[in-house]
C-alpha positions as a LaTeX table, in Angstrom:
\begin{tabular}{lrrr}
\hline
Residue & $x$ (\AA) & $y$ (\AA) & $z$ (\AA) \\
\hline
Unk1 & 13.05 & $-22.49$ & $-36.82$ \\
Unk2 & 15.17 & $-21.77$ & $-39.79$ \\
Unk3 & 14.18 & $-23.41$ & $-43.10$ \\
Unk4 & 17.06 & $-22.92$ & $-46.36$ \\
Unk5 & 15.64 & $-23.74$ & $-49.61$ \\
Unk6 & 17.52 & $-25.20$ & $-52.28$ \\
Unk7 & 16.35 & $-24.34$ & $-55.87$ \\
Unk8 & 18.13 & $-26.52$ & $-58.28$ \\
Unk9 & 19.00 & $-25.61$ & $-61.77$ \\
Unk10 & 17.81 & $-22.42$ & $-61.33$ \\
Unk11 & 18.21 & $-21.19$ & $-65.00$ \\
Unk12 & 15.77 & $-18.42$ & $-65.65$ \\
Unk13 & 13.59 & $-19.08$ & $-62.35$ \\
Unk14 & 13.98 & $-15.46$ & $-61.57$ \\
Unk15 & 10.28 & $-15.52$ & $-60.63$ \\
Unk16 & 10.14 & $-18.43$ & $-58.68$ \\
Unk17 & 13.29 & $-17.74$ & $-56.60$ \\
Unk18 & 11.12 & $-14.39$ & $-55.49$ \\
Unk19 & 8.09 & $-15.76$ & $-55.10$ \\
Unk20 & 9.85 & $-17.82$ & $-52.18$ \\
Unk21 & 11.91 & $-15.23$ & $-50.51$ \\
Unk22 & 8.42 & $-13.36$ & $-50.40$ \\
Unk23 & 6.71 & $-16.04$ & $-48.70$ \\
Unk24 & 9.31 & $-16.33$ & $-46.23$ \\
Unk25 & 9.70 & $-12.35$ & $-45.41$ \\
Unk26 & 5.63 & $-12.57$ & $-45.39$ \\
Unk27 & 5.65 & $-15.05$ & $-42.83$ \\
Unk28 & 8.93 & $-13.69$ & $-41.00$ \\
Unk29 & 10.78 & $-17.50$ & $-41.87$ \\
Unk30 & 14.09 & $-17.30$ & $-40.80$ \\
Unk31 & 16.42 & $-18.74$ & $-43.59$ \\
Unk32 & 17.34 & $-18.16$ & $-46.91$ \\
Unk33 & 16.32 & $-19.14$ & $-50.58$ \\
Unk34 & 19.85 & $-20.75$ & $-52.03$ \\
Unk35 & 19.90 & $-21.71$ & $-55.95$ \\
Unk36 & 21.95 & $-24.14$ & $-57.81$ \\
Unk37 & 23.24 & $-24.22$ & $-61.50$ \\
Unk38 & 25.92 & $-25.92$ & $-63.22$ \\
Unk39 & 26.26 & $-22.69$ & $-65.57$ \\
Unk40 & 27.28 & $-19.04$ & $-63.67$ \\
Unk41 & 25.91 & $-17.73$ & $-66.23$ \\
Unk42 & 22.39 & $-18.38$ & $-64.86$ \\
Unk43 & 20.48 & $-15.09$ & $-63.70$ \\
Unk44 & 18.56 & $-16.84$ & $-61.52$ \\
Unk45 & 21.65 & $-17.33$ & $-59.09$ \\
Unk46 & 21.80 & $-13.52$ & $-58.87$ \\
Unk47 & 18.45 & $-13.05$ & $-57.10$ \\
Unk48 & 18.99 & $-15.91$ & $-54.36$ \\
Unk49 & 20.82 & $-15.14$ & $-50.89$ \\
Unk50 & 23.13 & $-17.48$ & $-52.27$ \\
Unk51 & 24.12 & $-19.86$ & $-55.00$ \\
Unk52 & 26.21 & $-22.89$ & $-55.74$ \\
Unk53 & 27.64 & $-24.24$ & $-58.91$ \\
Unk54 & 27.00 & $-27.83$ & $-59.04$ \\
Unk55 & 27.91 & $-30.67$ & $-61.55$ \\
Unk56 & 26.29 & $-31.96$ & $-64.75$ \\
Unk57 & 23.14 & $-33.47$ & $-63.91$ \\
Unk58 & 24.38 & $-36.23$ & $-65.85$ \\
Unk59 & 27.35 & $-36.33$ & $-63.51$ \\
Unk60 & 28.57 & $-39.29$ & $-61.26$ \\
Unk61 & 29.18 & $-37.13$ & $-58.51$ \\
Unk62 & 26.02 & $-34.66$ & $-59.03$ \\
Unk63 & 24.35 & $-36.29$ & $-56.12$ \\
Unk64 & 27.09 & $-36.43$ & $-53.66$ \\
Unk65 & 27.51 & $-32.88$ & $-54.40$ \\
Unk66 & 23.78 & $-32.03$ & $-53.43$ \\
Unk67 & 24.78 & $-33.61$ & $-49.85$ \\
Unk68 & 27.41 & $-31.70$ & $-49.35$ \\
Unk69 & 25.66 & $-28.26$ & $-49.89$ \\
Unk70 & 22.85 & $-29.64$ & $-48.20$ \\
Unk71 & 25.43 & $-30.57$ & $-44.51$ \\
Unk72 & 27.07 & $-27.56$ & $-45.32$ \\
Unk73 & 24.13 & $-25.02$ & $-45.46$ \\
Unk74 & 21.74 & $-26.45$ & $-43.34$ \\
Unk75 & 19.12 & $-26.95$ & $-46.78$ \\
Unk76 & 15.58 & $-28.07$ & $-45.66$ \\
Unk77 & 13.88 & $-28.08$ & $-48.62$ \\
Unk78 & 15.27 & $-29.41$ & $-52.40$ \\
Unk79 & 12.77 & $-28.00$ & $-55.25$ \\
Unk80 & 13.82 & $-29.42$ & $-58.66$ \\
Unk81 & 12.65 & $-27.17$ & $-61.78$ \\
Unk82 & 13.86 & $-28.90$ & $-64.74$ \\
Unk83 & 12.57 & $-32.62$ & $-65.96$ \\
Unk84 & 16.10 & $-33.97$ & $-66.67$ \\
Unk85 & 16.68 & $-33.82$ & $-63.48$ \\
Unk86 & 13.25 & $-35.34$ & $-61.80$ \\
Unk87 & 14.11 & $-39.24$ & $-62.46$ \\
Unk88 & 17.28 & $-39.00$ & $-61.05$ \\
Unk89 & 16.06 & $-37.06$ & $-57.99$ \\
Unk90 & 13.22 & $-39.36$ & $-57.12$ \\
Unk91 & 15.45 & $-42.47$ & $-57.56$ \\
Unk92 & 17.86 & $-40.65$ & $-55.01$ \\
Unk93 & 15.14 & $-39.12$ & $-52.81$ \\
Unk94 & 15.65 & $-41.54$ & $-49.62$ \\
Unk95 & 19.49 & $-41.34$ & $-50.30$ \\
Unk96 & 19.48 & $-37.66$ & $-50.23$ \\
Unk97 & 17.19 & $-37.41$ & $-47.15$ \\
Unk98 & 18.93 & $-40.05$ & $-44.83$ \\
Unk99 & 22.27 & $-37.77$ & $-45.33$ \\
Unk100 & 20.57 & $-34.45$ & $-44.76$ \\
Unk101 & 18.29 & $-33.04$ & $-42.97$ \\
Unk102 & 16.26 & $-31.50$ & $-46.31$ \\
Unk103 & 12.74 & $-32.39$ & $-47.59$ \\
Unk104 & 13.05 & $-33.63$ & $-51.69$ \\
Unk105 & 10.20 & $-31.94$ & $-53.31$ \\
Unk106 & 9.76 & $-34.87$ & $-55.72$ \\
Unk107 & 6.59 & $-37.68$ & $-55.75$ \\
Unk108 & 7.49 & $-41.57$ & $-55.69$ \\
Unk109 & 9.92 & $-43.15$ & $-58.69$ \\
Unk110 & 7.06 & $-44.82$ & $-60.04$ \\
Unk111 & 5.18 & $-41.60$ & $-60.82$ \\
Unk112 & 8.13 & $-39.47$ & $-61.84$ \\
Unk113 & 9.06 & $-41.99$ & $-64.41$ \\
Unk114 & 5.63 & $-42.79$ & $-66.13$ \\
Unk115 & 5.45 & $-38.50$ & $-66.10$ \\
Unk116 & 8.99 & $-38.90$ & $-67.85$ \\
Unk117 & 7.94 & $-41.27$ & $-70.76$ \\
Unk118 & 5.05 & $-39.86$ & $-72.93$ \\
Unk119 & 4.24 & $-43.85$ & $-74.10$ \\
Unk120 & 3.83 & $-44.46$ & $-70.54$ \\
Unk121 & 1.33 & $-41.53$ & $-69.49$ \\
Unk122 & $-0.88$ & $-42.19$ & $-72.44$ \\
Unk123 & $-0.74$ & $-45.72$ & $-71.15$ \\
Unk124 & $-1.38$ & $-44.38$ & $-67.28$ \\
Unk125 & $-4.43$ & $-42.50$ & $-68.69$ \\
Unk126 & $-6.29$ & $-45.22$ & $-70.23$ \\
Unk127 & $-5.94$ & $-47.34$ & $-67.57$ \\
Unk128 & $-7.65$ & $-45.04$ & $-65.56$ \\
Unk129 & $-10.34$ & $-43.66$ & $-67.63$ \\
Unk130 & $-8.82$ & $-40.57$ & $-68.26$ \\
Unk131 & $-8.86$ & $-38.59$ & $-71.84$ \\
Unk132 & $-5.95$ & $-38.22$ & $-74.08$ \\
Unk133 & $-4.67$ & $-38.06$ & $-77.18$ \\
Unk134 & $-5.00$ & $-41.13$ & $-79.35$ \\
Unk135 & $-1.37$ & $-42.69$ & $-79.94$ \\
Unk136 & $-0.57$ & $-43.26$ & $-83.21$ \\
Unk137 & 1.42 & $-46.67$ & $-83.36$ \\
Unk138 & 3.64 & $-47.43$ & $-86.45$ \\
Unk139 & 1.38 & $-50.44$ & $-87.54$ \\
Unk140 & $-1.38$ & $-47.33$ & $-87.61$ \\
Unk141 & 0.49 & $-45.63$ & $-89.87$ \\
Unk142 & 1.43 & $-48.36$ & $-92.15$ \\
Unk143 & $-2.00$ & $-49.12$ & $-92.31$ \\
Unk144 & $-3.27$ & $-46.11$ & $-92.42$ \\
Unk145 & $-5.16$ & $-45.60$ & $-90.07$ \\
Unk146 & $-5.34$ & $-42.14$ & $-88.62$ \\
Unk147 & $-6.16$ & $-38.59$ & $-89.93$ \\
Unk148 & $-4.51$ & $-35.79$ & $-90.88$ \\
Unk149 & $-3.24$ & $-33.37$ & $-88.85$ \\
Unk150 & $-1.34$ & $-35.63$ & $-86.21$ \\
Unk151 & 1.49 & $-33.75$ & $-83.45$ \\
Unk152 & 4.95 & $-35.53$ & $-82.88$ \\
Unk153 & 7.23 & $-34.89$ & $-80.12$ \\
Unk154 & 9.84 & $-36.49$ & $-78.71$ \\
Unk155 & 9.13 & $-39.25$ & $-76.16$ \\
Unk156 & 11.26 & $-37.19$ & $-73.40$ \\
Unk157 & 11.24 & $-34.10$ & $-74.29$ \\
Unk158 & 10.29 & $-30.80$ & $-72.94$ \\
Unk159 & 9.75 & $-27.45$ & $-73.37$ \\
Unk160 & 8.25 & $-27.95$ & $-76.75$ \\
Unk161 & 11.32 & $-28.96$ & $-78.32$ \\
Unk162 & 11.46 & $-30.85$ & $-81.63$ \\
Unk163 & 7.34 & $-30.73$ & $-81.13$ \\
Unk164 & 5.45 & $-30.65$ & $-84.41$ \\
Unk165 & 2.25 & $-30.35$ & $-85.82$ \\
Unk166 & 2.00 & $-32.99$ & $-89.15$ \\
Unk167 & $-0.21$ & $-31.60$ & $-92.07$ \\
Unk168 & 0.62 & $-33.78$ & $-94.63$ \\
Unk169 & 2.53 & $-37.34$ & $-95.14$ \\
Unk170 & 5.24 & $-35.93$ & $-96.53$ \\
Unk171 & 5.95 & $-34.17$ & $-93.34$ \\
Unk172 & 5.02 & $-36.90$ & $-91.12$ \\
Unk173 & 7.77 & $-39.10$ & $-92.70$ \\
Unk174 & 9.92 & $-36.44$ & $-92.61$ \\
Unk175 & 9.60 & $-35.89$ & $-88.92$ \\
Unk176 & 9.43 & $-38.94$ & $-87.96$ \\
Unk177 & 12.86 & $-39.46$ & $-89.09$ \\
Unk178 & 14.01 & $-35.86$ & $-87.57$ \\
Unk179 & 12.73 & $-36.55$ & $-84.36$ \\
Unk180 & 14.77 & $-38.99$ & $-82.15$ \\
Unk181 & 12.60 & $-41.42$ & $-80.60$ \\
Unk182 & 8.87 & $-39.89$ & $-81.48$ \\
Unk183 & 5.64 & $-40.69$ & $-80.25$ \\
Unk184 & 2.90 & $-39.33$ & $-82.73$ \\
Unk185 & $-0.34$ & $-38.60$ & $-81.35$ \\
Unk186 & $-3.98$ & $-37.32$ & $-82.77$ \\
Unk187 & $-3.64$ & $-32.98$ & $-82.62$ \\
Unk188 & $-6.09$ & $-32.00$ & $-80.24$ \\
Unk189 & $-8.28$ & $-28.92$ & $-80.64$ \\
Unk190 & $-9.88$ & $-26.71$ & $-78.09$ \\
Unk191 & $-8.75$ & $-24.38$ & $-75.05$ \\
Unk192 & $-5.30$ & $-25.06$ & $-73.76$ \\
Unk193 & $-4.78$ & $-25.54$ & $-70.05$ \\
Unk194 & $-1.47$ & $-25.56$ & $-67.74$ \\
Unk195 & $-3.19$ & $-26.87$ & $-64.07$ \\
Unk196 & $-1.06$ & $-25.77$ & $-61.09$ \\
Unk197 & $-1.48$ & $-28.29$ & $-58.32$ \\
Unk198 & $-0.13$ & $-28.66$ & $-54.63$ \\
Unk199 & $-0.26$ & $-31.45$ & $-52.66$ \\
Unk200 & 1.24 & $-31.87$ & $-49.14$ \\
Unk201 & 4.41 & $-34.25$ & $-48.44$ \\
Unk202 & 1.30 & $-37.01$ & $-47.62$ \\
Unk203 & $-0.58$ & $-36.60$ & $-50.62$ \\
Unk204 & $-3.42$ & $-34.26$ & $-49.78$ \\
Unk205 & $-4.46$ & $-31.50$ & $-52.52$ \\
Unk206 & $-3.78$ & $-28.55$ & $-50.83$ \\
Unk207 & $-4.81$ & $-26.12$ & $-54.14$ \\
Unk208 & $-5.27$ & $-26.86$ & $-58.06$ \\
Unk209 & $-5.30$ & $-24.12$ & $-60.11$ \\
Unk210 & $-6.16$ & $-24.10$ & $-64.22$ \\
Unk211 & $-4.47$ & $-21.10$ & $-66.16$ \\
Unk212 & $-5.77$ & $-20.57$ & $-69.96$ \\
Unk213 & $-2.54$ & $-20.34$ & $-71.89$ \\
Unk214 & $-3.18$ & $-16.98$ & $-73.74$ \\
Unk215 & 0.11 & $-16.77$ & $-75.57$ \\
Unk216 & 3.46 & $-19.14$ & $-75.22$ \\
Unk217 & 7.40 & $-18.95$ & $-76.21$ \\
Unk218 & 9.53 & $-22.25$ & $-77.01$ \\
Unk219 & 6.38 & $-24.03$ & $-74.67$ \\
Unk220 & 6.80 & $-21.69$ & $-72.02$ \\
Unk221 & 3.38 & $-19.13$ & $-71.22$ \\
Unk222 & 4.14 & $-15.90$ & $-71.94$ \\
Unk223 & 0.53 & $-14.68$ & $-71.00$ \\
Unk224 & $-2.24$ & $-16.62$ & $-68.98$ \\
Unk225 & $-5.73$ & $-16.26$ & $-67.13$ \\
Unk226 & $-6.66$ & $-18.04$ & $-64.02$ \\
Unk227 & $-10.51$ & $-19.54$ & $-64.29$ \\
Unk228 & $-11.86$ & $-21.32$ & $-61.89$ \\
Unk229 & $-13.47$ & $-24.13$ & $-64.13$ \\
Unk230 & $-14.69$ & $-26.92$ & $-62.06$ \\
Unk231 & $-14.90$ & $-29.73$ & $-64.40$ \\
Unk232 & $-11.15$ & $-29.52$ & $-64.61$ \\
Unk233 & $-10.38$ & $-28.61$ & $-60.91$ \\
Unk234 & $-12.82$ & $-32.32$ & $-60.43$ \\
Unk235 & $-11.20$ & $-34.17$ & $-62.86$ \\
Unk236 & $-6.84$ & $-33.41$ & $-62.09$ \\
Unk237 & $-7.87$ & $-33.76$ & $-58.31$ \\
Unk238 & $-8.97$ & $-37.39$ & $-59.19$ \\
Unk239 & $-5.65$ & $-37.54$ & $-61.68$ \\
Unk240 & $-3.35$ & $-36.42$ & $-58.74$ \\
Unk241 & $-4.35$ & $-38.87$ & $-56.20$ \\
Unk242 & $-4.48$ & $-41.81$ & $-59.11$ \\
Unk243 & $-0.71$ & $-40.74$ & $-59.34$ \\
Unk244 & $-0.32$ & $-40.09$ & $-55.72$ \\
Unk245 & 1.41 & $-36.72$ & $-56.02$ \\
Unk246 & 3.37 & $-35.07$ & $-53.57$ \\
Unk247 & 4.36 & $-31.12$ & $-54.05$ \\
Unk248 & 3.96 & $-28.86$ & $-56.88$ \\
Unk249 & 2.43 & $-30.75$ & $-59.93$ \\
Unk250 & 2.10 & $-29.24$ & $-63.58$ \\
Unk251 & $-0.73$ & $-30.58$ & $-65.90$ \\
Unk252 & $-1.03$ & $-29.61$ & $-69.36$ \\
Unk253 & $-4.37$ & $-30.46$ & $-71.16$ \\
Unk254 & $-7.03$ & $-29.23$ & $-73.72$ \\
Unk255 & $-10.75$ & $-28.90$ & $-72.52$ \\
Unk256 & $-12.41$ & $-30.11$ & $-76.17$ \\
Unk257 & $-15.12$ & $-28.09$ & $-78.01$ \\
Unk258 & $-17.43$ & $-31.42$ & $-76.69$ \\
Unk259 & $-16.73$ & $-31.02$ & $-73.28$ \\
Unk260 & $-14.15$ & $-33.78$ & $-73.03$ \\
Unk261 & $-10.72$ & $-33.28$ & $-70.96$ \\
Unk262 & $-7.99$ & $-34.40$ & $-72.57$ \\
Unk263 & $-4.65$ & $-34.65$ & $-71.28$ \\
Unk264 & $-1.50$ & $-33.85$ & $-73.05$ \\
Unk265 & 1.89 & $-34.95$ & $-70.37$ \\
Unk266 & 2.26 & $-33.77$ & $-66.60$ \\
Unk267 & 5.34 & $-32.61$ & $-65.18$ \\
Unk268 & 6.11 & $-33.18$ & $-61.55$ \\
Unk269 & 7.79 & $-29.97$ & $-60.93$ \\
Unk270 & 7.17 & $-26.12$ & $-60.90$ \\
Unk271 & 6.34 & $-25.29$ & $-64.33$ \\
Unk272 & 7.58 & $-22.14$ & $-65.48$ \\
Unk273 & 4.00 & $-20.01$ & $-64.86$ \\
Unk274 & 3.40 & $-21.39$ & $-61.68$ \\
Unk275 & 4.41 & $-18.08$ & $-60.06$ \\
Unk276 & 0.98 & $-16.76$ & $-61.47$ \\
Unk277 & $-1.33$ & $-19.05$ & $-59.83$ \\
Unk278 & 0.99 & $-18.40$ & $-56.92$ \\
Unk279 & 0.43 & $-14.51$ & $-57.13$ \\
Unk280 & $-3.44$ & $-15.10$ & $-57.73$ \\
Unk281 & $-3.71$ & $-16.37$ & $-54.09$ \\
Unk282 & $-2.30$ & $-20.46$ & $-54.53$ \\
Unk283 & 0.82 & $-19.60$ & $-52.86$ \\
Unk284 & 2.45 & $-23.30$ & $-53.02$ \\
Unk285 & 6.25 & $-21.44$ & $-51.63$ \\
Unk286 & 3.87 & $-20.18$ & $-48.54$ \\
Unk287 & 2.19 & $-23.53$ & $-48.36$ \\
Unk288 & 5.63 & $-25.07$ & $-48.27$ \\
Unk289 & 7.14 & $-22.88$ & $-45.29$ \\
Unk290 & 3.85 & $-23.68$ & $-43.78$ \\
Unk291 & 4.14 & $-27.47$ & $-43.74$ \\
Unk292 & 8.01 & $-27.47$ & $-43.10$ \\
Unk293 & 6.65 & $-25.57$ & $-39.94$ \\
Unk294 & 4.63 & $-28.34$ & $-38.99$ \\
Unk295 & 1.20 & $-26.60$ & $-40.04$ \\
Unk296 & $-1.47$ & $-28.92$ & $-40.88$ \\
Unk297 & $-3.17$ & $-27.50$ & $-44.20$ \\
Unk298 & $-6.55$ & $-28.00$ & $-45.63$ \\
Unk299 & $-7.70$ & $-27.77$ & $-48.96$ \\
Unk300 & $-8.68$ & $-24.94$ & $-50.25$ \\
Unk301 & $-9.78$ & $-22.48$ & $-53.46$ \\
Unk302 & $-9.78$ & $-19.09$ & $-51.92$ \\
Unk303 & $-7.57$ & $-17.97$ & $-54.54$ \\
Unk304 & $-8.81$ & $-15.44$ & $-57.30$ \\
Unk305 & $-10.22$ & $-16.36$ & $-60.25$ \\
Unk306 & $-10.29$ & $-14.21$ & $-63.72$ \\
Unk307 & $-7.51$ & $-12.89$ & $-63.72$ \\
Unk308 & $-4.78$ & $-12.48$ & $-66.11$ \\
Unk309 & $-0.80$ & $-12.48$ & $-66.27$ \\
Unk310 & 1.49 & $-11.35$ & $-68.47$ \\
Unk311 & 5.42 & $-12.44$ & $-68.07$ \\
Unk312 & 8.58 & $-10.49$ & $-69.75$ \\
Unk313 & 12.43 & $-10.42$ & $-69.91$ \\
Unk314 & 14.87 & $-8.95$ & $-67.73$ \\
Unk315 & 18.73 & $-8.15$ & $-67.85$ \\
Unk316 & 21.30 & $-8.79$ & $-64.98$ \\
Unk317 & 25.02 & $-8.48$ & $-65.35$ \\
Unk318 & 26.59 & $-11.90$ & $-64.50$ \\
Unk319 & 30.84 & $-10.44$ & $-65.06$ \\
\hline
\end{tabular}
């Protein structure tokens, strides 16, 4: 059986476009690891057997030009990286598959937008008993009712962009008005968390992995350590199946000096570590050649714990 992946806006995913050409040599898949960018400039497209330029996400015709690689190349598998893309993706998911033959790696609309809006996650999680940041609504602040220091962000942002910490009211106003369309939110304390998860294209938790975020860069992790902590491992697997996840899930959160779990936003996507939880043993690109096989997989945390990754730069010539 031959299985093409597709890894859309491919960027800087040097690692991840690896990681699944080395699952597929490992397992002697026939097929090859294609990646998509709108910019050539991309490195990632250097690495993969293949790449394709593609539109805008934005783009009328950015879908229709997905099929067409997708007939043309014989793509079974779509992975989208990059959160502009997700809603769009999801909303398109049963177009996309009824005109191909490929496999969206993307979870239900419903859960891809609520990840997409911050008000709506903090609503998701109190409605199901889950910790999080306490909102900070305008009336709140007019009243003044909060304490000092709050964190804004935008409400669809990513990749820590236009993200703030707020020490004093002079910089809360300020930001408030910098930031386009905030939501401001209590600053948690304690130990930061990214959670790898994999679920299977029904919904069953294949592997969920927490990484300590030693060190970060413009909200990406620069350096993390796998630990095996099992309140957390307990606590996302009952998150993922209240959102009904499919595929590769990324859940940011803070385990509190107290004990509490609190979580921060979830991205349903690769995140840009993943490839160390997938190097410690969680190998979601194996699980994924695995299922597209037909393999029936079980869930499992044979992967190591305490161990620690450190990522770094790289140059390719692009011209």
């Amino acid at each position: 059986m031959k299985i093409n992946v597709l890894i859309m806006s491919a960027g800087r995913r040097v690692e991840l476009v690896n990681c699944f050409k080395a699952a597929r040599d490992r397992l002697k898949i026939e097929g090859k690891v294609f990646a998509a960018d709108m910019n050539a400039t991309a490195p990632a497209l250097y690495f993969a057997d293949g790449y394709f330029l593609v539109p805008r996400i934005s783009a009328d015709d950015y879908i229709d030009a997905i099929i067409s690689i997708c007939n043309q190349n014989g793509i079974s598998l779509i992975v989208p990286t990059i959160d502009t893309e997700l809603e769009k993706l999801a909303a398109n998911k049963e177009k996309i598959e009824k005109a191909t033959h490929a496999r969206v790696l993307i979870s239900d609309f419903d859960a891809v937008s609520i990840c997409c809006d911050k008000f709506k996650t903090a609503d998701f999680f109190k409605e199901h008993g889950f910790g999080y940041p306490r909102v900070i609504t305008d009336e709140d602040i007019n009243s003044g009712n909060y304490e000092l220091p709050l964190f804004i962000k935008p409400l669809n942002g990513s990749s820590s962009i236009n993200a703030f910490k707020v020490d004093s009211e002079k910089e809360l106003n300020f930001f408030r008005e910098y930031v386009k369309e905030p939501i401001v939110q209590e600053c948690v304390s304690g130990r930061e968390y990214t959670v790898d998860c994999f679920s299977d294209f029904d919904g069953n938790i294949i592997t969920v992995v927490p990484r300590l975020r030693i060190a970060t860069r413009s909200g990406e992790v620069l350096k993390g350590r796998i630990e095996k902590n099992a309140a957390i491992i307990a606590d996302v697997k009952r998150l993922v199946k209240a959102f009904g996840f499919i595929g590769q899930i990324t859940v940011q959160c803070f385990l509190c000096d107290n004990g509490e779990i609190k979580y921060i936003e979830i991205n349903p996507r690769f995140g840009g570590g993943a490839p160390m939880s997938i190097m410690a043993g969680a190998d979601s690109c194996e699980n994924l050649y695995r299922l597209l096989s037909g393999e029936k997989l079980s869930y499992s945390e044979s992967w190591q714990d305490k161990v620690t990754f450190a990522r770094f730069d790289g140059s390719i010539r692009v011209s």
